[in-house]
MITI-174314 format. One record per residue (C-alpha): x, y, z; residue number from 1; residue in three letters. Coordinates in steps of 0.5 Angstrom, whole numbers, plus 500, padded with zeros to 3 digits. Each point is the difference from the previous one (the first is absolute). Example, Ala and Ser with C-alpha at 12.3 -4.5 7.8 and 13.67 -1.06 7.14 Angstrom:
BEGIN
{pt {525; 491; 516}; 1; "ALA"}
{pt {502; 507; 498}; 2; "SER"}
END
This chain:
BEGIN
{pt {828; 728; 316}; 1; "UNK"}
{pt {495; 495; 498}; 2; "UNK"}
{pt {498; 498; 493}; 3; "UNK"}
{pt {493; 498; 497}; 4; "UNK"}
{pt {498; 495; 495}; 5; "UNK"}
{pt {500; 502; 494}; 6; "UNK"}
{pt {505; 505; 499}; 7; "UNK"}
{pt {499; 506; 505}; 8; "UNK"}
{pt {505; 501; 505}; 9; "UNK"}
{pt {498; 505; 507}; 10; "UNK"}
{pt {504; 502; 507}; 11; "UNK"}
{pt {496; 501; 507}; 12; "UNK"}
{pt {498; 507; 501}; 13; "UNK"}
{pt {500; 501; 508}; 14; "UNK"}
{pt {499; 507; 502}; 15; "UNK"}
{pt {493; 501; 499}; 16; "UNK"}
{pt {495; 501; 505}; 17; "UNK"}
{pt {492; 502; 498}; 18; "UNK"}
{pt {497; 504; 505}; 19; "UNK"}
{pt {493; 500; 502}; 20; "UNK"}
{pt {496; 500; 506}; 21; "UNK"}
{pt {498; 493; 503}; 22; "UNK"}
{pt {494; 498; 501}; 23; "UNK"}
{pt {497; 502; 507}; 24; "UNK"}
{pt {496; 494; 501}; 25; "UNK"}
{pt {503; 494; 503}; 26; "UNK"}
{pt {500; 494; 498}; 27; "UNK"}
{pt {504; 493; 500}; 28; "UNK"}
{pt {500; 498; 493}; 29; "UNK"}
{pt {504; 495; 497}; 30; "UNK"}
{pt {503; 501; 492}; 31; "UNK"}
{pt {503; 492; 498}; 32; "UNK"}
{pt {505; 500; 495}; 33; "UNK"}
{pt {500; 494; 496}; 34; "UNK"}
{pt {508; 498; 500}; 35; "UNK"}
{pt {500; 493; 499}; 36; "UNK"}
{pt {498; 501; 493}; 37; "UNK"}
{pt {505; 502; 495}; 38; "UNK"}
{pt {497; 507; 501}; 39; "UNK"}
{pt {505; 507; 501}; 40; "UNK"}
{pt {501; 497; 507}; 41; "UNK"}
{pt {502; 494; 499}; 42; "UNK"}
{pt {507; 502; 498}; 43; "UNK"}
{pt {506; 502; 505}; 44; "UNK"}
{pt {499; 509; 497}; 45; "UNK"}
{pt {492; 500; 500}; 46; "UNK"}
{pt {499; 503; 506}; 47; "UNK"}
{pt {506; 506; 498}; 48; "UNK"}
{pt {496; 500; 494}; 49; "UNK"}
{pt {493; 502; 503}; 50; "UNK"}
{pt {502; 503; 506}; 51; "UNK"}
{pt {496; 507; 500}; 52; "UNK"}
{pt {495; 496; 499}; 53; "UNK"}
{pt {500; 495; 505}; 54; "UNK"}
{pt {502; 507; 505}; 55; "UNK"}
{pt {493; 504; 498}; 56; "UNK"}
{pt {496; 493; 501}; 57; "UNK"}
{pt {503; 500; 508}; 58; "UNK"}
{pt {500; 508; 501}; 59; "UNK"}
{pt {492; 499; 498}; 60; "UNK"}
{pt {500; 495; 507}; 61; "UNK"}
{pt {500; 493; 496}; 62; "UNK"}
{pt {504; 495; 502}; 63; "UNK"}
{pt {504; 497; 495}; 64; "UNK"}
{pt {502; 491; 500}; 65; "UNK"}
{pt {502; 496; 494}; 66; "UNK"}
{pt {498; 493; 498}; 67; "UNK"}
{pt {504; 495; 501}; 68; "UNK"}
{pt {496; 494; 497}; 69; "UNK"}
{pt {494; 499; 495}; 70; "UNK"}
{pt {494; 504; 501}; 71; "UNK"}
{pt {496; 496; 504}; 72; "UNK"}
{pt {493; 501; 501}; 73; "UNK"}
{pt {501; 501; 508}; 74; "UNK"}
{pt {505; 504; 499}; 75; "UNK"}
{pt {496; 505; 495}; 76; "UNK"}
{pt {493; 499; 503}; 77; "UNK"}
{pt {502; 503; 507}; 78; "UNK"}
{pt {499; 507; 505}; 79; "UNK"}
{pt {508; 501; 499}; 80; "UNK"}
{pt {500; 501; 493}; 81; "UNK"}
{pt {496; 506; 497}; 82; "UNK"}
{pt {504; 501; 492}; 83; "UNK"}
{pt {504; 495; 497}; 84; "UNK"}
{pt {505; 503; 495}; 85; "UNK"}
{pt {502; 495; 494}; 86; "UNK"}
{pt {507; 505; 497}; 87; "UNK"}
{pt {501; 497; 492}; 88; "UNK"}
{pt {500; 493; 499}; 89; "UNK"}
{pt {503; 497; 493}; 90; "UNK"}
{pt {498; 493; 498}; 91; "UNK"}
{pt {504; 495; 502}; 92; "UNK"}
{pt {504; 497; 494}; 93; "UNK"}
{pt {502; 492; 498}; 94; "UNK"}
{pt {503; 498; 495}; 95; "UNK"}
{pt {498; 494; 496}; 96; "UNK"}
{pt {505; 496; 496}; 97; "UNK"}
{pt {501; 494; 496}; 98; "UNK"}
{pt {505; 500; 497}; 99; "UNK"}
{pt {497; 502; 494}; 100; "UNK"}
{pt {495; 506; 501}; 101; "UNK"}
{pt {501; 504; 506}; 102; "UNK"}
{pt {494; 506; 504}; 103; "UNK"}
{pt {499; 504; 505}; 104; "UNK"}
{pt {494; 498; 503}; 105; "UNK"}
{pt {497; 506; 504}; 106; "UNK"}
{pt {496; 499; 508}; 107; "UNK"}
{pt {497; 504; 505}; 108; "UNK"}
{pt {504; 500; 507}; 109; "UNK"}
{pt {493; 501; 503}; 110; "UNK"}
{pt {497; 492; 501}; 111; "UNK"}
{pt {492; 499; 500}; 112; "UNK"}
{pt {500; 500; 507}; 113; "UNK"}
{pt {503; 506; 502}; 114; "UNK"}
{pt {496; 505; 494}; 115; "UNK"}
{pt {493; 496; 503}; 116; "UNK"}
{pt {502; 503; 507}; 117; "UNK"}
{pt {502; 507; 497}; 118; "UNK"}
{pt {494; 501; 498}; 119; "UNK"}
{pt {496; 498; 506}; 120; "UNK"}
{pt {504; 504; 504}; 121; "UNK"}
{pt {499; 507; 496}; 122; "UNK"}
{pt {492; 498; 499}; 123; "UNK"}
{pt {500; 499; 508}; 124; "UNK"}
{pt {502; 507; 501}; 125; "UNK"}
{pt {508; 500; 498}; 126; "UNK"}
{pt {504; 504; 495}; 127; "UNK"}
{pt {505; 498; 494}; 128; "UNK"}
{pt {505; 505; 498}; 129; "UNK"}
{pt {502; 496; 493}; 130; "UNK"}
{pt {506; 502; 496}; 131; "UNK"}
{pt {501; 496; 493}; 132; "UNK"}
{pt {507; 499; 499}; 133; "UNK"}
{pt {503; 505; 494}; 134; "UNK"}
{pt {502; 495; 496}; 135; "UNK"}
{pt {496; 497; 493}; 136; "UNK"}
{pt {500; 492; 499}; 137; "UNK"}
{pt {494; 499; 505}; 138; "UNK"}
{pt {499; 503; 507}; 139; "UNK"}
{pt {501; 495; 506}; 140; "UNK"}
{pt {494; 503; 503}; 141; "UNK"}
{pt {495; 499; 494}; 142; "UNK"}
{pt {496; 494; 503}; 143; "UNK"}
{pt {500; 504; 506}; 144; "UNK"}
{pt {497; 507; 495}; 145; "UNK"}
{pt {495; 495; 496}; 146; "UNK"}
{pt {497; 499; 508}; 147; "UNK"}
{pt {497; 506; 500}; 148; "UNK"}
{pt {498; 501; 493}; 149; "UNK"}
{pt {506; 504; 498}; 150; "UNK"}
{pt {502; 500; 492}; 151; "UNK"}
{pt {508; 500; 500}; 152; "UNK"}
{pt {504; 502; 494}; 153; "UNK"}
{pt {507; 498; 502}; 154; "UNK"}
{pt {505; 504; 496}; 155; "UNK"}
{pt {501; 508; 498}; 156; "UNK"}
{pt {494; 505; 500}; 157; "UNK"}
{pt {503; 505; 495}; 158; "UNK"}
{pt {496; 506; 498}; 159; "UNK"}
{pt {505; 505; 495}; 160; "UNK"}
{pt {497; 507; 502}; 161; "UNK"}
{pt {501; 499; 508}; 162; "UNK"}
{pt {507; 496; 501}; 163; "UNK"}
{pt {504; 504; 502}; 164; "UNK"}
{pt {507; 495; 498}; 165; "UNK"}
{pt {504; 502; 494}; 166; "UNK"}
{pt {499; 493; 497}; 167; "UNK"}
{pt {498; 493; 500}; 168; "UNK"}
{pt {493; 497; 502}; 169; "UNK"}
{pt {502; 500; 507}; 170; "UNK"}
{pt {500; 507; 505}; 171; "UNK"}
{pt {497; 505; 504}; 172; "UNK"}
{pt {493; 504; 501}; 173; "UNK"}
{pt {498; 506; 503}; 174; "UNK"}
{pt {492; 499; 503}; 175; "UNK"}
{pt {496; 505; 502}; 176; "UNK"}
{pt {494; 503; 500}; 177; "UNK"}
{pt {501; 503; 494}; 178; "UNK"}
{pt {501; 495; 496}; 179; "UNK"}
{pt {496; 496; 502}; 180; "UNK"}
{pt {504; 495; 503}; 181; "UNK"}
{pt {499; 502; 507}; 182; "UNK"}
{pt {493; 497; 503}; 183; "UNK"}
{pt {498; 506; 505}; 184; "UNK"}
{pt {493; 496; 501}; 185; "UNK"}
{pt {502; 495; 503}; 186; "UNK"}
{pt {499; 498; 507}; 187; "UNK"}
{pt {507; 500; 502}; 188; "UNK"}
{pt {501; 507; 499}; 189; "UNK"}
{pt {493; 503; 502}; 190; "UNK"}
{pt {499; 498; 506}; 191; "UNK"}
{pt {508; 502; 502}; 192; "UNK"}
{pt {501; 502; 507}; 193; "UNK"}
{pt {506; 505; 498}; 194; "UNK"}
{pt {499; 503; 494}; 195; "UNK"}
{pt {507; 503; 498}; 196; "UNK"}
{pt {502; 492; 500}; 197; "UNK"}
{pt {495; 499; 494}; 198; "UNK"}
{pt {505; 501; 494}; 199; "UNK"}
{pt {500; 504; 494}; 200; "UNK"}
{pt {506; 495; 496}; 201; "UNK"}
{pt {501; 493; 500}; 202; "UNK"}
{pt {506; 497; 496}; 203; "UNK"}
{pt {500; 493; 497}; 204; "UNK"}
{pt {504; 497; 498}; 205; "UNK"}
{pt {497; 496; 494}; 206; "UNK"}
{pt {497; 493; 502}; 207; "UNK"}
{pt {494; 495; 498}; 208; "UNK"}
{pt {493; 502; 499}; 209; "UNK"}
{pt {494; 498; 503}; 210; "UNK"}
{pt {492; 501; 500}; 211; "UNK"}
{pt {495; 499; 505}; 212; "UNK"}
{pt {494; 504; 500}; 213; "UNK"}
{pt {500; 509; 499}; 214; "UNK"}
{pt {498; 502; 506}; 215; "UNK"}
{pt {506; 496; 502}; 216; "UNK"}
{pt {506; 503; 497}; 217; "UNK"}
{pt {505; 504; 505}; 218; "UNK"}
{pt {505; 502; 494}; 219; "UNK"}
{pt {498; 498; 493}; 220; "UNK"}
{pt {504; 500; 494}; 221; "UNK"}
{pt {499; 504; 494}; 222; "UNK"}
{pt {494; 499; 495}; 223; "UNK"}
{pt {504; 496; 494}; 224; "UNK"}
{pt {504; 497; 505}; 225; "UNK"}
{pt {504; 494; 496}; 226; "UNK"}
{pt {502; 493; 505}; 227; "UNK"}
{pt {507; 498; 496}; 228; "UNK"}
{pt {501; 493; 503}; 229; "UNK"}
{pt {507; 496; 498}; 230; "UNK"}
{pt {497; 494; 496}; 231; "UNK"}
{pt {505; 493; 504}; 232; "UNK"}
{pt {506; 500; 496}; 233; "UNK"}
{pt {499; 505; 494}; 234; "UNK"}
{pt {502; 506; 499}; 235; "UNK"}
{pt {494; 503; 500}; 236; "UNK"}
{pt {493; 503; 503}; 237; "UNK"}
{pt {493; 499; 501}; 238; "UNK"}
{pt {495; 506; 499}; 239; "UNK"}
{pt {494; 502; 503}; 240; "UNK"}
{pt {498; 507; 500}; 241; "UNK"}
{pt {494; 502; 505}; 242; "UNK"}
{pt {498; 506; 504}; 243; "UNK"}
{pt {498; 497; 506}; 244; "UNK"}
{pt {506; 497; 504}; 245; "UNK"}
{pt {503; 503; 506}; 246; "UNK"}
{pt {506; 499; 503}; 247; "UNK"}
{pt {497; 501; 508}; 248; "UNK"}
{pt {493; 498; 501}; 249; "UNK"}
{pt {496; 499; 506}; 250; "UNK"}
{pt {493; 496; 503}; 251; "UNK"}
{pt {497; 498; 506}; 252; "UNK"}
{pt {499; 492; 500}; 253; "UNK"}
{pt {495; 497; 506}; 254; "UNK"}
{pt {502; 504; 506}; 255; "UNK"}
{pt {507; 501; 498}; 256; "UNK"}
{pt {503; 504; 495}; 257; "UNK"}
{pt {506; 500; 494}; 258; "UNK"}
{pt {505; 504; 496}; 259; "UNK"}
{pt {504; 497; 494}; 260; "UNK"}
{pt {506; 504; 498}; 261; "UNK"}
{pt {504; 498; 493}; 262; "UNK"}
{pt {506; 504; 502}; 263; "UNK"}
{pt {503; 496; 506}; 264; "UNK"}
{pt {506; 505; 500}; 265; "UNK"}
{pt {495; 506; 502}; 266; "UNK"}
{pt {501; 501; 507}; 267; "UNK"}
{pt {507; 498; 500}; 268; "UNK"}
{pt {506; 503; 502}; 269; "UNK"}
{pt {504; 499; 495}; 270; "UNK"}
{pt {504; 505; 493}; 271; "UNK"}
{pt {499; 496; 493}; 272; "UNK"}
{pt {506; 501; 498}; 273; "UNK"}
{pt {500; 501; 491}; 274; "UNK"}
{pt {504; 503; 495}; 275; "UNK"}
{pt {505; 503; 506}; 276; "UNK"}
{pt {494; 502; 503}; 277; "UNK"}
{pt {498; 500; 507}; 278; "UNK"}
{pt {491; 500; 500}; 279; "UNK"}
{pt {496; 501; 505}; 280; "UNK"}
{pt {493; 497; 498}; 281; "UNK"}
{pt {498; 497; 507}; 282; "UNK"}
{pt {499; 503; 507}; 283; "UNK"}
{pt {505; 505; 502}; 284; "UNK"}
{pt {499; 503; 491}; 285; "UNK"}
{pt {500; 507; 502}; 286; "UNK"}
{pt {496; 502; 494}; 287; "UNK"}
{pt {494; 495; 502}; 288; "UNK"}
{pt {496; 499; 507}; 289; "UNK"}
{pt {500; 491; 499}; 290; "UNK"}
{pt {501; 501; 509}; 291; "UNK"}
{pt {493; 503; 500}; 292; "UNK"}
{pt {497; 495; 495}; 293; "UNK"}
{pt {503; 494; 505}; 294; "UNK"}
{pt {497; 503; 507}; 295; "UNK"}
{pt {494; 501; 498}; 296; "UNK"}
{pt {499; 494; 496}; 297; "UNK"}
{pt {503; 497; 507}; 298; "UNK"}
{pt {494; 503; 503}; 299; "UNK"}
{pt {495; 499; 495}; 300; "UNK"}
{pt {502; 492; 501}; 301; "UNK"}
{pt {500; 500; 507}; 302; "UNK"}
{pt {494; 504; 501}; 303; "UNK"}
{pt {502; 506; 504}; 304; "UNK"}
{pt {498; 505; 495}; 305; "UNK"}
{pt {492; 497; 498}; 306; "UNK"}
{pt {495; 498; 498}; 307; "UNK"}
END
């Protein structure tokens, strides 16, 4: 069983397995997954936690390796590396005391250098798949979103007709066309190379919000979405209302191509456990297709499945 800052307990579920058909043709394609960063994979259970999903990426033909330093420019700019996965990254934390007053001063994990060599990597042709980190008081990742001209609302989006919890401002949506949460237009879908895998529901778990351009937006949240925001050590919100964020967006940047998730737990496999309740709002929710949403954005990201 693992904890999760704030409050919110989960345990592993490892049974799952999505079926689908590989991709027929062959390719050597290698997916990066920053770990030397305080992302999912920098603790000792974060590969348990994402395990069907690191299972889907190798049964597609992609071989798999992990970061074991900064993510430096040669080591992003070349043949052997194809999509580079950064999995949630909350802010660093230092504390400030002098005795008399004392705060929290909040910094990027991401240095300067490595948010310049990302960006050259994706506009030479390379692919990001960006989780932001679930919780508010500011993302680890927001140098990195302002990059590529991403606005970030670092907090809850809460939309009282379309949660599906019992209470508070942080909960679950069901998104599907129906409700106009689920963007069936976007590239990643239209160009599937299977189209059963194209999903009917998404969960999501609550999550930032964020906005790009329209024509962008994977999974938008609905209109008159409020982004509640912890104001530092106060009991109490900053509001914004709008109808234009998302929580899943993606864009084609140079020769290479982004997808931003706000729910870093959307693809996991793991059961929130609330109230007595075990929830299954990832990638084996019976009564959601988030496997399918992730094999076709890994497709689309890695441009198998173009233009």
């Amino acid at each position: 069983m693992f904890a999760q800052k704030p409050t919110v307990e989960a345990e592993l579920e490892e049974d799952y397995r999505y079926s689908f058909k590989p991709v027929e043709k062959k390719h050597n394609m290698t997916v990066m997954i920053d770990s030397i960063h305080n992302t999912i994979y920098s603790k000792p259970h974060g590969k348990q936690t994402a395990r069907e999903m690191l299972r889907i990426i190798e049964a597609d033909g992609f071989n798999i390796k992990f970061s074991g330093e900064k993510l430096l420019e040669n080591q992003l700019n070349n043949l052997n590396t194809n999509l580079l996965i950064i999995h949630g990254m909350p802010n660093n934390e230092k504390v400030l005391d002098d005795g008399t007053k004392k705060e929290i001063l909040y910094t990027s994990p991401l240095s300067t250098k490595e948010i310049s060599n990302i960006g050259k990597f994706v506009f030479k042709g390379g692919s990001l798949l960006l989780f932001l980190s679930h919780f508010p008081e500011g993302s680890g990742a927001l140098p990195l979103v302002e990059a590529f001209q991403v606005k970030l609302r670092d907090g809850y989006a809460y939309q009282e007709q379309h949660h599906t919890s019992e209470d508070g401002i942080c909960g679950h949506f069901v998104m599907n066309k129906n409700n106009e949460m689920l963007n069936l237009k976007h590239p990643i879908f239209k160009n599937s190379l299977e189209k059963k895998t194209i999903p009917k529901n998404v969960r999501f778990y609550c999550g930032a919000a964020i906005f790009r351009n329209p024509e962008d937006v994977i999974l938008p949240f609905p209109k008159n979405t409020i982004n509640y925001t912890p104001v530092i050590g106060e009991k109490k919100y900053l509001e914004e209302n709008s109808s234009s964020y998302a929580g899943m967006i993606g864009f084609e940047y140079g020769n290479g191509r982004v997808v931003i998730c706000t729910d870093q737990g959307i693809f996991r496999s793991l059961n929130l456990l609330i109230k007595d309740e075990k929830i299954a709002v990832t990638i084996h929710d019976p009564e959601a297709d988030n496997a399918g949403l992730f094999l076709n954005t890994l497709r689309w990201l890695t441009k198998l499945q173009n233009p």
